[in-house]
N, CA, C and O atoms as a Tripos MOL2 file, in Angstrom:
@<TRIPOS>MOLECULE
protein
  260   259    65     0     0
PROTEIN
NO_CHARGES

@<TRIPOS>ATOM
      1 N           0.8610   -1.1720    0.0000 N.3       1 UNK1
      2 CA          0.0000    0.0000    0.0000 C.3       1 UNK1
      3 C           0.9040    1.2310    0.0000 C.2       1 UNK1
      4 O           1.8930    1.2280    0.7330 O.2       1 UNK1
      5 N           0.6310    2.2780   -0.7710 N.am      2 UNK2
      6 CA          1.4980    3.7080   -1.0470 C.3       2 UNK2
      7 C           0.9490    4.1260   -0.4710 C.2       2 UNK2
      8 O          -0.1750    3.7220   -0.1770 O.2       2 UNK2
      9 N           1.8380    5.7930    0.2440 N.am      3 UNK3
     10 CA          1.8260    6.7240    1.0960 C.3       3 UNK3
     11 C           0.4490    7.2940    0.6040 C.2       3 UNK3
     12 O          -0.4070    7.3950    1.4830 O.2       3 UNK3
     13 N           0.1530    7.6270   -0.4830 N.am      4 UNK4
     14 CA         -1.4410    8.3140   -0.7510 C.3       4 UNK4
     15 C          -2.5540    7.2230   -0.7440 C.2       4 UNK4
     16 O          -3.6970    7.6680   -0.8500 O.2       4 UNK4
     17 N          -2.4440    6.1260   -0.6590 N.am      5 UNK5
     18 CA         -3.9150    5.2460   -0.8860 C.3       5 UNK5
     19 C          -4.0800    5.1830    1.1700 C.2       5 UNK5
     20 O          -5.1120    5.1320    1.8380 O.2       5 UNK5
     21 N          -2.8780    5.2080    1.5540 N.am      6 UNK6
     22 CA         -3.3220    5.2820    3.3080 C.3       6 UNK6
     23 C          -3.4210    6.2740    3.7710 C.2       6 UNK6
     24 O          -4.0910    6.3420    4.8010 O.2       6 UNK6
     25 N          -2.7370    7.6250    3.1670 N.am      7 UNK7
     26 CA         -3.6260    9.1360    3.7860 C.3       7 UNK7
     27 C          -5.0380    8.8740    3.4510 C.2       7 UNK7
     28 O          -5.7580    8.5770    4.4050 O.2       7 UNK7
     29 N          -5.6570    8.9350    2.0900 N.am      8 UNK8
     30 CA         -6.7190    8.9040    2.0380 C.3       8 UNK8
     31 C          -7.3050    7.6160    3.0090 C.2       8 UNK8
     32 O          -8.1730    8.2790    3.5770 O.2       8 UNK8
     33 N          -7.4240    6.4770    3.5030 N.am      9 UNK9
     34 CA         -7.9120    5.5140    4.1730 C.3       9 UNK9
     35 C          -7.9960    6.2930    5.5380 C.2       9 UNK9
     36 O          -8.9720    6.2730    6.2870 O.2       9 UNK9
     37 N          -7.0740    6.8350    5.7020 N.am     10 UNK10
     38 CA         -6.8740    7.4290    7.6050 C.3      10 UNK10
     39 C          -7.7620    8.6030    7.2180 C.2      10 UNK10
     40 O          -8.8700    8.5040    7.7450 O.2      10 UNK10
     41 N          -7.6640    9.3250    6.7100 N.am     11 UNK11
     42 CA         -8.4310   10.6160    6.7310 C.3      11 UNK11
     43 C         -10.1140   10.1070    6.6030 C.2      11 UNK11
     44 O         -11.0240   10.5740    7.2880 O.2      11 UNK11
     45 N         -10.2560    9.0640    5.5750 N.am     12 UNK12
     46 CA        -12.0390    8.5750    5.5560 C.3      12 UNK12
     47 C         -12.6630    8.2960    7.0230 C.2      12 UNK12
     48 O         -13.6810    8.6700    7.6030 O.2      12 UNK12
     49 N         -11.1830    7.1650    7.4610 N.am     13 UNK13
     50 CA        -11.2200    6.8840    8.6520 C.3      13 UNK13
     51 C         -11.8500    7.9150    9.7060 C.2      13 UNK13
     52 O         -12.9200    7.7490   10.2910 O.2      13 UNK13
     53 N         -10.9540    9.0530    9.8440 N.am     14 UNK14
     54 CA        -11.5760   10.4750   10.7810 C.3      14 UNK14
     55 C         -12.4400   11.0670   10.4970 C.2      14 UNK14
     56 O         -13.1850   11.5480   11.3510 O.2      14 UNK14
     57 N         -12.6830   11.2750    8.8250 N.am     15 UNK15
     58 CA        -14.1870   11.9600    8.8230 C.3      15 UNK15
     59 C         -15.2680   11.0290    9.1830 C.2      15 UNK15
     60 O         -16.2930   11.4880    9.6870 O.2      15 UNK15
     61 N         -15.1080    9.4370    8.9190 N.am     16 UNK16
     62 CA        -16.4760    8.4180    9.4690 C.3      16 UNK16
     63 C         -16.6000    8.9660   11.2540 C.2      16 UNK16
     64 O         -17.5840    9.4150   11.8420 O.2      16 UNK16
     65 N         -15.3740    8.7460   11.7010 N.am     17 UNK17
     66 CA        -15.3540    8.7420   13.4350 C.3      17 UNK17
     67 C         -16.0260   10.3350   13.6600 C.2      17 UNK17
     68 O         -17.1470   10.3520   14.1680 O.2      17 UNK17
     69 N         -15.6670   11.0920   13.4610 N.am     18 UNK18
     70 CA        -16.4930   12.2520   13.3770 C.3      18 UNK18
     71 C         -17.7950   12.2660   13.2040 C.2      18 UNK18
     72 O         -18.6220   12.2680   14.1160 O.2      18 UNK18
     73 N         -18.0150   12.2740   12.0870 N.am     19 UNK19
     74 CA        -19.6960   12.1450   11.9410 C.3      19 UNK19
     75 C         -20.2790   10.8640   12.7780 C.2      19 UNK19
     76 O         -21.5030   10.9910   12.7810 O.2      19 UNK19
     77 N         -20.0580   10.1750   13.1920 N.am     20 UNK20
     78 CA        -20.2480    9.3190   14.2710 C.3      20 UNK20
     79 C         -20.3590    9.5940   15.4830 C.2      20 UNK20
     80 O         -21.0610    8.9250   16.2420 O.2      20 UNK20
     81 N         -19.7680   10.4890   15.7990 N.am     21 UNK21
     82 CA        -19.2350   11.1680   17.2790 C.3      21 UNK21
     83 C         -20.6140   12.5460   16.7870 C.2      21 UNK21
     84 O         -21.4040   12.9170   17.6550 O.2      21 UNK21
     85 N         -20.6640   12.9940   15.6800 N.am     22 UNK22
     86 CA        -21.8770   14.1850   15.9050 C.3      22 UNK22
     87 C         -22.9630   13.4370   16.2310 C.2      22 UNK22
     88 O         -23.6500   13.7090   17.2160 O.2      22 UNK22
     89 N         -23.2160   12.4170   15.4250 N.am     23 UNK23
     90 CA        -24.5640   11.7590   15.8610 C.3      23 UNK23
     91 C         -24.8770   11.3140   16.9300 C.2      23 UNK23
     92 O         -25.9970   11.5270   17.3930 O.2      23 UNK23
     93 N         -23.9730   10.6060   17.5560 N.am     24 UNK24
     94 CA        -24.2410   10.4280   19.0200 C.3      24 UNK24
     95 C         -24.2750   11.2170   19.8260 C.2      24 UNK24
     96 O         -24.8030   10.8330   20.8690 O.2      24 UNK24
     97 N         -23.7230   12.7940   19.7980 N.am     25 UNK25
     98 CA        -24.2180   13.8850   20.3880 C.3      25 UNK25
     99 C         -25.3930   14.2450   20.3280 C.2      25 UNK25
    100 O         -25.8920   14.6670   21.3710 O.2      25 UNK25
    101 N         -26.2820   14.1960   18.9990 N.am     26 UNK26
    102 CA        -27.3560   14.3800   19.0730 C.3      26 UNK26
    103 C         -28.1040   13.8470   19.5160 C.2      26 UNK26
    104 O         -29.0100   14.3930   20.1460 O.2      26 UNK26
    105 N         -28.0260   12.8580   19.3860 N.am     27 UNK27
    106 CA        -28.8110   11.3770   20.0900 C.3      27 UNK27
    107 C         -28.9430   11.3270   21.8540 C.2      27 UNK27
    108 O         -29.8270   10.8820   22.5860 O.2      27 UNK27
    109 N         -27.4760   12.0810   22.1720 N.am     28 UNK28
    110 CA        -27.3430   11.7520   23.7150 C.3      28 UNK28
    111 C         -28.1970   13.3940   23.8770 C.2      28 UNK28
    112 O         -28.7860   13.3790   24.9580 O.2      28 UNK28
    113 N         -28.4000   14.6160   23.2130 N.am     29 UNK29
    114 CA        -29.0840   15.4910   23.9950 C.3      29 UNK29
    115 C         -30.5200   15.5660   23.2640 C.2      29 UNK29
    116 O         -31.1280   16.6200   23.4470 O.2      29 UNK29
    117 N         -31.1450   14.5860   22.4590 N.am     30 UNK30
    118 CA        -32.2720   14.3800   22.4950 C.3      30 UNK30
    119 C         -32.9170   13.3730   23.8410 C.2      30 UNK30
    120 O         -34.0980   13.2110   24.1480 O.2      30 UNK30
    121 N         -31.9570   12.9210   24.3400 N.am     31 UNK31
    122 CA        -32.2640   12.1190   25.6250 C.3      31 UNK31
    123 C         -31.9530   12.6530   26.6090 C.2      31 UNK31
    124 O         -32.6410   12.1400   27.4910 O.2      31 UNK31
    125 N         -31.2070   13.5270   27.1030 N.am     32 UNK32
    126 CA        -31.5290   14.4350   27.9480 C.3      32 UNK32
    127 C         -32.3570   15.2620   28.0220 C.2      32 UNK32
    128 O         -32.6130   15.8160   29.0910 O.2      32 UNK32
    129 N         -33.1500   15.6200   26.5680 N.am     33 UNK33
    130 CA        -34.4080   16.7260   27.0540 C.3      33 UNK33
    131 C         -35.2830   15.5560   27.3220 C.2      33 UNK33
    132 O         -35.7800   15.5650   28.4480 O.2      33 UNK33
    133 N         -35.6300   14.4230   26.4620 N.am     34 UNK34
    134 CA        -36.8170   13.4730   26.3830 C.3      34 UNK34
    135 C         -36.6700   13.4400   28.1280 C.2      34 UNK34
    136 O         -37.5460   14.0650   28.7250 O.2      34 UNK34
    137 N         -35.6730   12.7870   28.9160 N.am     35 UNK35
    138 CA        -35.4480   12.5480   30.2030 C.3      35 UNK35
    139 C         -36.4060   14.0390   31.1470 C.2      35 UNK35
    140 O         -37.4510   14.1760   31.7840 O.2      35 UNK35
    141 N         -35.3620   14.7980   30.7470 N.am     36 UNK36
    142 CA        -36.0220   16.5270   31.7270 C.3      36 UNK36
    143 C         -37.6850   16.5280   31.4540 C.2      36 UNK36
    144 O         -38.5010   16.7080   32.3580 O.2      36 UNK36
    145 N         -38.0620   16.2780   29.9510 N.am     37 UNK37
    146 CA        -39.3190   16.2500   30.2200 C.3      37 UNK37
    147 C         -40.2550   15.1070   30.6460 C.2      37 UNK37
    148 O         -41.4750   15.2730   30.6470 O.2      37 UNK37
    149 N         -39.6950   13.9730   30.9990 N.am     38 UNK38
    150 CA        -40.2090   12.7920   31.5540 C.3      38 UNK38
    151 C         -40.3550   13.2960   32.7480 C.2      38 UNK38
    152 O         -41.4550   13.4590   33.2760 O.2      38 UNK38
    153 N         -39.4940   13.5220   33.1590 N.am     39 UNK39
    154 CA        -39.4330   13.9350   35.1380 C.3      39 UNK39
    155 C         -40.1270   14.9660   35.1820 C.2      39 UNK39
    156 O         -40.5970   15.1350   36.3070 O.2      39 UNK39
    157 N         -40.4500   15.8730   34.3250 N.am     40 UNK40
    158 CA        -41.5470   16.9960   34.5930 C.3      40 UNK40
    159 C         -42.9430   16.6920   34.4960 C.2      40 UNK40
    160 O         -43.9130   17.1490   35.1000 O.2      40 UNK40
    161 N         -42.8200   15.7240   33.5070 N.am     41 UNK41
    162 CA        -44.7070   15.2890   33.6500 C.3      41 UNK41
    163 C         -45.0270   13.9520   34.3990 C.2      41 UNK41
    164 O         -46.0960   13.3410   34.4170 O.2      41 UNK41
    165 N         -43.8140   13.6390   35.0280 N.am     42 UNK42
    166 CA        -44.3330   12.4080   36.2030 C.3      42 UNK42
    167 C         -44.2760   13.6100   37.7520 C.2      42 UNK42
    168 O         -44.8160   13.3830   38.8350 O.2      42 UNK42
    169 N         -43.7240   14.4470   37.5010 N.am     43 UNK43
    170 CA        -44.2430   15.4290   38.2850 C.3      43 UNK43
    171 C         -45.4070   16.3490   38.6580 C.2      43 UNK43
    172 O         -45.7330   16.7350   39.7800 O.2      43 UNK43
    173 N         -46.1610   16.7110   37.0480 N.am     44 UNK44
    174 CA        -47.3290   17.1170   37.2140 C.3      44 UNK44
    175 C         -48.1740   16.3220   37.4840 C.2      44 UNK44
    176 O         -48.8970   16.5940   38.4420 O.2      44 UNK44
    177 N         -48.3470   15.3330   36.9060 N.am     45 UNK45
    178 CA        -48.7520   13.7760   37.1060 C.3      45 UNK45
    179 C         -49.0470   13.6100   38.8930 C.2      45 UNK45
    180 O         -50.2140   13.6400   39.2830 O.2      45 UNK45
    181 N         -48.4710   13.5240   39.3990 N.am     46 UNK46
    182 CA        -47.9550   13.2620   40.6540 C.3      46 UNK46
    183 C         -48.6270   13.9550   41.4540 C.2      46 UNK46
    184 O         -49.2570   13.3330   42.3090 O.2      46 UNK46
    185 N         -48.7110   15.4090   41.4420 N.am     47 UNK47
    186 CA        -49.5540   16.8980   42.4140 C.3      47 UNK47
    187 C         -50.8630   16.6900   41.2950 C.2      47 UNK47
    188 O         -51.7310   17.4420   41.7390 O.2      47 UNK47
    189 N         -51.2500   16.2140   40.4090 N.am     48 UNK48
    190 CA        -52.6080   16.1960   40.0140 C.3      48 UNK48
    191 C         -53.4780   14.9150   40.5900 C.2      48 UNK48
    192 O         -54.7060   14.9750   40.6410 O.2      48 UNK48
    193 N         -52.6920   13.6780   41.0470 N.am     49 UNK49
    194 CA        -52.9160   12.8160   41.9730 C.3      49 UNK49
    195 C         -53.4230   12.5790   43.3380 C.2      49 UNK49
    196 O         -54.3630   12.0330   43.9150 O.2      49 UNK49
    197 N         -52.0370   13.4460   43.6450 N.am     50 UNK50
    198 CA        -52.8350   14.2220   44.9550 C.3      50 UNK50
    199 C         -53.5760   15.0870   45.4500 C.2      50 UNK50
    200 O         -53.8700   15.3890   46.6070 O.2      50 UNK50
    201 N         -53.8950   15.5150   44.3120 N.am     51 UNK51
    202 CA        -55.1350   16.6990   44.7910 C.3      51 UNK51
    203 C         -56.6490   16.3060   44.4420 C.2      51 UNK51
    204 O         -57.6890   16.9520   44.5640 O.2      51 UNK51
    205 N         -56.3390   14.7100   43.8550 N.am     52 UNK52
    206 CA        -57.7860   14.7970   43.1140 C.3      52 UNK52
    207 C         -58.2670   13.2660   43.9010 C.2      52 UNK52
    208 O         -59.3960   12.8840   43.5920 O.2      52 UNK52
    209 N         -57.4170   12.3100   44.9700 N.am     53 UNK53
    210 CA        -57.6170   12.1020   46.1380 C.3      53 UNK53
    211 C         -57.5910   12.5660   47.3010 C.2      53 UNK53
    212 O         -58.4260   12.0920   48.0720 O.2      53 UNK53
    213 N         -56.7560   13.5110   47.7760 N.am     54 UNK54
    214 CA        -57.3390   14.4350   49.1120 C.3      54 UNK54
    215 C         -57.3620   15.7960   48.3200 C.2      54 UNK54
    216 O         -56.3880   16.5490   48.3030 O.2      54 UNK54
    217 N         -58.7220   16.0970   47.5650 N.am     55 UNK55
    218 CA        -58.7050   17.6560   46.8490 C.3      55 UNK55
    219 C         -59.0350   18.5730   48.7810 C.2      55 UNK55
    220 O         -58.6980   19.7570   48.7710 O.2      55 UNK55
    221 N         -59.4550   18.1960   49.8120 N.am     56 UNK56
    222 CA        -59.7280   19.3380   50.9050 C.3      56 UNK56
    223 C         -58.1490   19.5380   51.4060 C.2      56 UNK56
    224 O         -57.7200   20.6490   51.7180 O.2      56 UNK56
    225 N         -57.6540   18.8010   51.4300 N.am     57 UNK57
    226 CA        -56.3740   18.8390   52.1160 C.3      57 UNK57
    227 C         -55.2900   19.6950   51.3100 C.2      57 UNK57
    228 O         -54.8390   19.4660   50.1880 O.2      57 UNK57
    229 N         -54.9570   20.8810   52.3000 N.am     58 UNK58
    230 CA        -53.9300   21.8860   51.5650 C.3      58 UNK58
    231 C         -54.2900   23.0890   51.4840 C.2      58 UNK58
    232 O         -53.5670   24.0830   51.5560 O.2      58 UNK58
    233 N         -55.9000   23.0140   51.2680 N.am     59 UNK59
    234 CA        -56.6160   24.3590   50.9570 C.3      59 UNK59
    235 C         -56.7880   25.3800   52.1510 C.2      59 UNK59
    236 O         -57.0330   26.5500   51.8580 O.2      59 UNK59
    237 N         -56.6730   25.0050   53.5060 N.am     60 UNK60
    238 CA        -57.2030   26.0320   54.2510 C.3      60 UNK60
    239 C         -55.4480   25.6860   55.0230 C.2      60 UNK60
    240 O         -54.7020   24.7070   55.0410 O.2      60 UNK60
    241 N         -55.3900   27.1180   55.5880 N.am     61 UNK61
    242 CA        -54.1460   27.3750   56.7000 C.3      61 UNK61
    243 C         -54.7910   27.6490   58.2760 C.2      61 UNK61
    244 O         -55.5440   28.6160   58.3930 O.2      61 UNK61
    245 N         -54.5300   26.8920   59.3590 N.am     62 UNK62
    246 CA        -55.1140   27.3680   60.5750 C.3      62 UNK62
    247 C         -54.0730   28.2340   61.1350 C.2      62 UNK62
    248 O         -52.9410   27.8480   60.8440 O.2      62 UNK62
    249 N         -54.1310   29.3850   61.9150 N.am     63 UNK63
    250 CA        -53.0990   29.9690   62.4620 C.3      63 UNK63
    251 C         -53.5040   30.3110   63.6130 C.2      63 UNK63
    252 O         -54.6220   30.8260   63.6070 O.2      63 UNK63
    253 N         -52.7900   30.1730   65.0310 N.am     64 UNK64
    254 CA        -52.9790   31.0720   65.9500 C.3      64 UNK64
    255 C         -52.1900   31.6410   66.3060 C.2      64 UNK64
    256 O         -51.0040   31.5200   66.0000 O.2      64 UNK64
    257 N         -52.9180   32.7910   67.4170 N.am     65 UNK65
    258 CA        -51.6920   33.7830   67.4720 C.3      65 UNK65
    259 C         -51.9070   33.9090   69.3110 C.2      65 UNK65
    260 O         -51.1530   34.6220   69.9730 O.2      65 UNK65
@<TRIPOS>BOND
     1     1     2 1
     2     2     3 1
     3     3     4 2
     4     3     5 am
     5     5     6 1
     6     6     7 1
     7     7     8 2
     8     7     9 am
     9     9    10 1
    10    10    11 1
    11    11    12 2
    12    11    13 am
    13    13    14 1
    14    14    15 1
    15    15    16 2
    16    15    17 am
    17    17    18 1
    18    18    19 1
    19    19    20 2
    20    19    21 am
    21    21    22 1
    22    22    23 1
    23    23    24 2
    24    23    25 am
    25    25    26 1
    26    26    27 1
    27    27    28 2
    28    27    29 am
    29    29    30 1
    30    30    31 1
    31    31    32 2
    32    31    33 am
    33    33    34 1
    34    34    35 1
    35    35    36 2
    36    35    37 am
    37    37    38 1
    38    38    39 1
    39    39    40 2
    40    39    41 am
    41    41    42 1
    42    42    43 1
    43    43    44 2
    44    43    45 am
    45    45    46 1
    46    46    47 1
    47    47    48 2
    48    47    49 am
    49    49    50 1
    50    50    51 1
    51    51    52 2
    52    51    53 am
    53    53    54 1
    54    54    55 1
    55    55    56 2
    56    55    57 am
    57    57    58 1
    58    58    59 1
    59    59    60 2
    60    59    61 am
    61    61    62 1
    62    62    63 1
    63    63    64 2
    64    63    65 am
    65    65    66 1
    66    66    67 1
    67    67    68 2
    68    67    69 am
    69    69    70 1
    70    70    71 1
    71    71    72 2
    72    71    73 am
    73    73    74 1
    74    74    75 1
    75    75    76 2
    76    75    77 am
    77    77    78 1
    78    78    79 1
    79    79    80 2
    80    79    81 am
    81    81    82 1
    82    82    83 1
    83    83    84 2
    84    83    85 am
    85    85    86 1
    86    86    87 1
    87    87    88 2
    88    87    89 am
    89    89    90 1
    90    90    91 1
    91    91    92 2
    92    91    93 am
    93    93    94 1
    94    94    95 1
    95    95    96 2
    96    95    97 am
    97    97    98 1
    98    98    99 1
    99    99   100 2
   100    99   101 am
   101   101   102 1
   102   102   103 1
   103   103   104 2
   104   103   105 am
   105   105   106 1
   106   106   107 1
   107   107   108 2
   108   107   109 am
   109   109   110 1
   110   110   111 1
   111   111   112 2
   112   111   113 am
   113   113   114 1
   114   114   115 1
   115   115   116 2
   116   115   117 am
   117   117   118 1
   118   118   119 1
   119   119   120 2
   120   119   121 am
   121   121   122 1
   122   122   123 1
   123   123   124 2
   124   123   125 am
   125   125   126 1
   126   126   127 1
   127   127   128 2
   128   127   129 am
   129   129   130 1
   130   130   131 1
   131   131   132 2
   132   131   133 am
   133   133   134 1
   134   134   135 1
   135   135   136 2
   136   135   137 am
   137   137   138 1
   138   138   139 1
   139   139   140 2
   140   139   141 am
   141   141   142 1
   142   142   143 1
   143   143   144 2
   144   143   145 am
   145   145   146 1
   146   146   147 1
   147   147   148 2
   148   147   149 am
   149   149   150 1
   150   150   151 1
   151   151   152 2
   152   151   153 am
   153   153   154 1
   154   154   155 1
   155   155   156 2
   156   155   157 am
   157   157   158 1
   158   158   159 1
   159   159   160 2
   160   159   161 am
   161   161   162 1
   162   162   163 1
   163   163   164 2
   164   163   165 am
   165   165   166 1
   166   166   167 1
   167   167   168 2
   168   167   169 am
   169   169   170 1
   170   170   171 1
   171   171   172 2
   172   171   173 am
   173   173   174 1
   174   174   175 1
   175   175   176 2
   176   175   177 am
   177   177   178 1
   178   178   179 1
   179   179   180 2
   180   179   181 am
   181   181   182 1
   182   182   183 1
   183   183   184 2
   184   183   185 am
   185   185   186 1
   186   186   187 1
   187   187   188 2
   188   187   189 am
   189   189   190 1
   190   190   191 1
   191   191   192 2
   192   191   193 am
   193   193   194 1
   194   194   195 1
   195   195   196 2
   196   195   197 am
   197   197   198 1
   198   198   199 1
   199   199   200 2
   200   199   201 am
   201   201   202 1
   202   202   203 1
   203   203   204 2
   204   203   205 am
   205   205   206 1
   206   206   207 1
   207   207   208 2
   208   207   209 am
   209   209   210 1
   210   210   211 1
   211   211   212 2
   212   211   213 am
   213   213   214 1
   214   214   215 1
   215   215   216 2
   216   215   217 am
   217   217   218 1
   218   218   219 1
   219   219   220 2
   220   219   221 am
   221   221   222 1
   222   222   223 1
   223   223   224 2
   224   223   225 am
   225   225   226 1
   226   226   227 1
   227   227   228 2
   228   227   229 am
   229   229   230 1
   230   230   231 1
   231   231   232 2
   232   231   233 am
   233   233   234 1
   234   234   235 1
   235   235   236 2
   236   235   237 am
   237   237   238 1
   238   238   239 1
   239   239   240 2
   240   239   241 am
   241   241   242 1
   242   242   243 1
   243   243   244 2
   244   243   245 am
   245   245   246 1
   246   246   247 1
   247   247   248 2
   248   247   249 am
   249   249   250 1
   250   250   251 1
   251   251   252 2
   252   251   253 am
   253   253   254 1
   254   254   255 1
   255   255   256 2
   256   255   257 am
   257   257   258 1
   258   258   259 1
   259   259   260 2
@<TRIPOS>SUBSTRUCTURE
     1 UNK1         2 RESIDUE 1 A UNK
     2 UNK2         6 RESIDUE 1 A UNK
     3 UNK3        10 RESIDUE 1 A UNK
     4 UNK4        14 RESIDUE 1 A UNK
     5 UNK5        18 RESIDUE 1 A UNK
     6 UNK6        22 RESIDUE 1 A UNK
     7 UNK7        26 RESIDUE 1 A UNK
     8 UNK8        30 RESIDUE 1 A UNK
     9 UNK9        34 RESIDUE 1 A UNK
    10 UNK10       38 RESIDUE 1 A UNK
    11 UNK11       42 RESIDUE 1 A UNK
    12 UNK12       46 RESIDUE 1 A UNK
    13 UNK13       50 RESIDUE 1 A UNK
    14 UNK14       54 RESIDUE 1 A UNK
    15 UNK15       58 RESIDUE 1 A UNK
    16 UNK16       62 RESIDUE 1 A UNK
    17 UNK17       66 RESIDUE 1 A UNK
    18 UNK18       70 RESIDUE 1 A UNK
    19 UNK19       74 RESIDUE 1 A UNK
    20 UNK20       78 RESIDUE 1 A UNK
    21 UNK21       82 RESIDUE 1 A UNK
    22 UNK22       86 RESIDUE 1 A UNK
    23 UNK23       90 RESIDUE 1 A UNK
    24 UNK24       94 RESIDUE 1 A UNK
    25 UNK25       98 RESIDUE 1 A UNK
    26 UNK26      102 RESIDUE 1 A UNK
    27 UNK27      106 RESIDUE 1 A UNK
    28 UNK28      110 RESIDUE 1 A UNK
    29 UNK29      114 RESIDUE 1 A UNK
    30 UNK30      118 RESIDUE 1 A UNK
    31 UNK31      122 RESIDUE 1 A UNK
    32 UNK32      126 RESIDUE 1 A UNK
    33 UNK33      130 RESIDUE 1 A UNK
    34 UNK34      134 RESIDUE 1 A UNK
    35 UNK35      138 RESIDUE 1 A UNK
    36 UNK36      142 RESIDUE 1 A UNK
    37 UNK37      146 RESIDUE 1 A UNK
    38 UNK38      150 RESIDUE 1 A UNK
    39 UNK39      154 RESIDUE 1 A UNK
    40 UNK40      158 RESIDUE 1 A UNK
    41 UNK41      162 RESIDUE 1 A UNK
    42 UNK42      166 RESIDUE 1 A UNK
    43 UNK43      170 RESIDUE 1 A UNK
    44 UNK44      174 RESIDUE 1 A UNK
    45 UNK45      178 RESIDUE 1 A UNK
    46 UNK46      182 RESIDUE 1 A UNK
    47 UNK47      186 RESIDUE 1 A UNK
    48 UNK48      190 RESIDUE 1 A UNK
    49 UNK49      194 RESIDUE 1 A UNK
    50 UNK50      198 RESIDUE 1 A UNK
    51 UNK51      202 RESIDUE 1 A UNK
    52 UNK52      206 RESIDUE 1 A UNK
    53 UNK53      210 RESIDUE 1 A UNK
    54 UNK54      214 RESIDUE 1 A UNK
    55 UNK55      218 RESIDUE 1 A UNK
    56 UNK56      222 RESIDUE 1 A UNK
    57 UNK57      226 RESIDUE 1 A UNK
    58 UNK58      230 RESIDUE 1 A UNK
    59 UNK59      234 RESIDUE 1 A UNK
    60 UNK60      238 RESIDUE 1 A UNK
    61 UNK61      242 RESIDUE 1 A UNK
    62 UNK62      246 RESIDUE 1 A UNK
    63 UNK63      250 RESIDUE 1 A UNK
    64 UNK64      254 RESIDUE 1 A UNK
    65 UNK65      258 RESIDUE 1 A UNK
């Protein structure tokens, strides 16, 4: 194999690993929002639960003084 048929092989080489490496960036921060918004609507989820088995509870404050 000659000095130019293995630059070009190594260089294909780095542009594949590259574009490989972008995609999995994308991939890993489409799963970090999918995640942030999982935990936000097992959160609303969660206080709409509880309010719609004890809906009296929460609503009034007693205070004395």
């Amino acid at each position: 194999m000659d000095v130019a048929a293995m630059s070009t092989a190594i260089s294909k080489s780095s542009i594949q690993q590259q574009a490989s490496l972008a995609v999995l960036k994308l991939s890993m921060d489409s799963a970090n929002v999918q995640s942030a918004n999982l935990a936000d609507m097992l959160q609303q989820s969660t206080k709409a639960m509880e309010t719609s088995i004890n809906p009296h509870l929460g609503g009034n404050v007693d205070i004395k003084l």
